[in-house]
NUSEMAR-344056 format. One record per residue (C-alpha): chain; x, z, y; residue in one letter; residue number from 1. Coordinates in steps of 0.001 Angstrom, whole numbers. Layout:
% NUSEMAR-344056
 chain       u       w       v resn resi
     A       X       Z       Y    A  NUM
...
//
This chain:
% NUSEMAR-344056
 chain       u       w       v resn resi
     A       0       0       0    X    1
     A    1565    -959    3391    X    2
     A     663    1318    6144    X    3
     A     513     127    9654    X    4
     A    1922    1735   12962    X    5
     A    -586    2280   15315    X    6
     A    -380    -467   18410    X    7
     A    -708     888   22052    X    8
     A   -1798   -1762   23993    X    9
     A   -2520    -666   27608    X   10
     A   -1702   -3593   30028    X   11
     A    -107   -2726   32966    X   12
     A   -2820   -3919   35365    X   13
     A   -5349    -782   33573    X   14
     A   -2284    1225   34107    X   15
     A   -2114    -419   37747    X   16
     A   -5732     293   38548    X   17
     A   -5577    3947   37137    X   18
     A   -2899    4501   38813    X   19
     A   -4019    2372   42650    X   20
     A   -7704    4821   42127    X   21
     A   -5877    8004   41538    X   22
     A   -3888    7290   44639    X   23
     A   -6569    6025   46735    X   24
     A   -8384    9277   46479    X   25
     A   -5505   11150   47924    X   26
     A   -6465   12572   51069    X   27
     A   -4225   10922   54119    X   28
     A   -1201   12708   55014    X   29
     A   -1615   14409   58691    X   30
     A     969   11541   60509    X   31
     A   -1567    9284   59090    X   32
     A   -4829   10392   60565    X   33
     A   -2707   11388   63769    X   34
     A   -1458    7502   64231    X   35
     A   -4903    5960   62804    X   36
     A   -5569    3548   65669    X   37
     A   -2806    3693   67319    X   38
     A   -1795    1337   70186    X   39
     A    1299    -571   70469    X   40
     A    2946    1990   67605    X   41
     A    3953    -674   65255    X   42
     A    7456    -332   66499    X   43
     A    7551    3538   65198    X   44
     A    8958    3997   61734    X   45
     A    7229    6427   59117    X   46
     A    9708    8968   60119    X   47
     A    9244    9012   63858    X   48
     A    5706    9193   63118    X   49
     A    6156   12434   60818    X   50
     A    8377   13541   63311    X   51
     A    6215   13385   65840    X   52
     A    3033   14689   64288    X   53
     A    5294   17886   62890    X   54
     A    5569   18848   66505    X   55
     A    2069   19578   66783    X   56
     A    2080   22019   64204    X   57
     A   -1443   20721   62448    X   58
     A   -3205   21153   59221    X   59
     A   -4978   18151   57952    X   60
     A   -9049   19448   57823    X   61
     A  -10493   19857   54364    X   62
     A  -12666   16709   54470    X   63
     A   -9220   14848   55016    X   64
     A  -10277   12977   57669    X   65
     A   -9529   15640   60931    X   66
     A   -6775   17589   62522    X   67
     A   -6969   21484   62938    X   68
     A   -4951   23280   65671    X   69
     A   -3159   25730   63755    X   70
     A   -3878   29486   65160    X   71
     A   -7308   28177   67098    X   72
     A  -10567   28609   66897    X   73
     A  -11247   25043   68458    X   74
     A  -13162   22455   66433    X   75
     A  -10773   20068   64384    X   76
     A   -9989   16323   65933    X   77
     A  -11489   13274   63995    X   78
     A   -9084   10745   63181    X   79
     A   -9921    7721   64821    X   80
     A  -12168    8834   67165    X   81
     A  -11905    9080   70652    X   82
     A  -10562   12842   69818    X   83
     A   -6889   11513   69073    X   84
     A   -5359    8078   70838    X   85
     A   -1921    7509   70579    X   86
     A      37    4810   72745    X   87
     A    3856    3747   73276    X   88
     A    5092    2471   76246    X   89
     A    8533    1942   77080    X   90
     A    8580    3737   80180    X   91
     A   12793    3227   80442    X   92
     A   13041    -208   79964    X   93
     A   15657     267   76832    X   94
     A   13077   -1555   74292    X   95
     A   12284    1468   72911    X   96
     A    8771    2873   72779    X   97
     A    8058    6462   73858    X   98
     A    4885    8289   72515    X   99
     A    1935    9394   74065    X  100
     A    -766   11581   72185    X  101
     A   -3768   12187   74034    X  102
     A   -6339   14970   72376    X  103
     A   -9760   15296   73116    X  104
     A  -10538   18935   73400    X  105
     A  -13071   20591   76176    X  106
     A  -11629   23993   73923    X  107
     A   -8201   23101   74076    X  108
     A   -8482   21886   77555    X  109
     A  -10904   22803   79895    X  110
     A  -13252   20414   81840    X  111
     A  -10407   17825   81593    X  112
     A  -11413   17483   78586    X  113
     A   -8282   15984   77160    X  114
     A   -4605   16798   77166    X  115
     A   -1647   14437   77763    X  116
     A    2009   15140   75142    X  117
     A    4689   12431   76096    X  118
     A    7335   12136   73127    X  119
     A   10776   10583   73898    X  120
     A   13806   10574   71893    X  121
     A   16742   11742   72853    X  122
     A   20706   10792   72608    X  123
     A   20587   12292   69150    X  124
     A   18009   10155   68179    X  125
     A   15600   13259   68149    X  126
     A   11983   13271   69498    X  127
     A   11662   15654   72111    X  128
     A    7498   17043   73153    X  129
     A    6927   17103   77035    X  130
     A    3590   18496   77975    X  131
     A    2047   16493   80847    X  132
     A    -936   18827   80963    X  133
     A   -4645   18625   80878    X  134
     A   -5947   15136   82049    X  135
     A   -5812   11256   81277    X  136
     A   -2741    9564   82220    X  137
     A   -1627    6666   83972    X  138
     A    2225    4870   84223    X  139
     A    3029    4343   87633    X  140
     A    5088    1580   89338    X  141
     A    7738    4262   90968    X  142
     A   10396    5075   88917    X  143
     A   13030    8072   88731    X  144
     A   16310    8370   86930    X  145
     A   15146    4962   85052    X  146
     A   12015    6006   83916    X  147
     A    8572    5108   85324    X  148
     A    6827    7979   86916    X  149
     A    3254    9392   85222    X  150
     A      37    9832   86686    X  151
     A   -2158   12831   85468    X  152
     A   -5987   12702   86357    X  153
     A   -8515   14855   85957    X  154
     A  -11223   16878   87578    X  155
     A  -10662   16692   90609    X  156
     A   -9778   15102   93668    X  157
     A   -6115   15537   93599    X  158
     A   -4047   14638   90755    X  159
     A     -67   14900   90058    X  160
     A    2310   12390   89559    X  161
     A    5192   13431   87518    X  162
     A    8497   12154   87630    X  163
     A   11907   12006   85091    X  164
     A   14220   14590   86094    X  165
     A   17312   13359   83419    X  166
     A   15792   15428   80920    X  167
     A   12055   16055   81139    X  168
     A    9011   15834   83173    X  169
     A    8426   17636   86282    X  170
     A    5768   17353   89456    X  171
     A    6974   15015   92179    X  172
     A    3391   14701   94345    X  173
     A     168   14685   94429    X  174
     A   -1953   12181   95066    X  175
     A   -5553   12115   96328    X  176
     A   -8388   10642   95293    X  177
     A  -10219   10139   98111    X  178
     A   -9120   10797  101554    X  179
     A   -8650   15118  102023    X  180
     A   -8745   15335   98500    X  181
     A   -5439   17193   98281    X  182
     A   -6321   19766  101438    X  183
     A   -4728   23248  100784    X  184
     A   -2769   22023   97751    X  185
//
């Protein structure tokens, strides 16, 4: 009597498929939701991405699709929603893209409403977190130690323009909205 070995015959495309579905299930890692819709960021590798989101020191929500602010009690950010947008510009003129982050957070901050992070690396290659404050921004024309200056409106009437000092971001002016609209400021 000849006995016969058992055959295995699992094609790799089943194994494939098991494999692509397991995956696919995985909830998104927290760089992920933070760049989901991101503008211009093609130019950012994975790493400056996961870089950049570890500075924010956020835990991915447990539907996996929102942000929590770790040590808040403000609600969690939707990825890819108007809670999170995330831009480059290259506000130096080297080519390279710096980072802003915008999140949508009335808890977080204030009437503004949102709150304005501007990554840039530095020398070392490093990403370094500048808080622009509470407000929308906008790149200005005028320019200071090579980079353009940055616009910060909110509530308000009178809204400051920051400015490159060689190493960060600091206030230059203030600029009003409408005519007395930075009285007493």
């Amino acid at each position: 009597m000849h006995k016969r070995k058992p055959q295995f015959a699992i094609s790799t495309g089943v194994v494939f498929c098991l494999f692509a579905s397991a995956s696919s299930l995985a909830a998104p890692a927290g760089d992920e939701l933070l760049f989901l819709g991101a503008q211009n960021a093609a130019g950012l590798t994975a790493q400056d991405r996961q870089a950049i989101y570890a500075q924010f020191n956020f835990t991915v929500g447990a539907d996996g699709k929102s942000l929590i602010f770790a040590d808040s009690e403000c609600p969690p950010l939707l990825a890819g929603s108007g809670d999170i947008q995330v831009a480059t510009e290259d506000l130096n003129g080297d080519g390279q893209p710096e980072v802003f982050v915008s999140l949508g957070s009335t808890c977080m901050y204030g009437f503004a409403g949102t709150g304005v992070s501007l990554f840039t690396k530095d020398g070392s290659g490093q990403w370094k977190w500048h808080d622009l404050g509470a407000g929308m921004y906008a790149v200005q024309e005028t320019q200071h130690e090579g980079y353009a200056d940055v616009l910060v409106g909110g509530p308000g009437f009178c809204h400051p323009v920051m400015r490159w000092d060689g190493g960060t971001y600091v206030l230059d002016r203030r600029v009003a909205e409408q005519p007395g609209g930075c009285d007493g400021q």
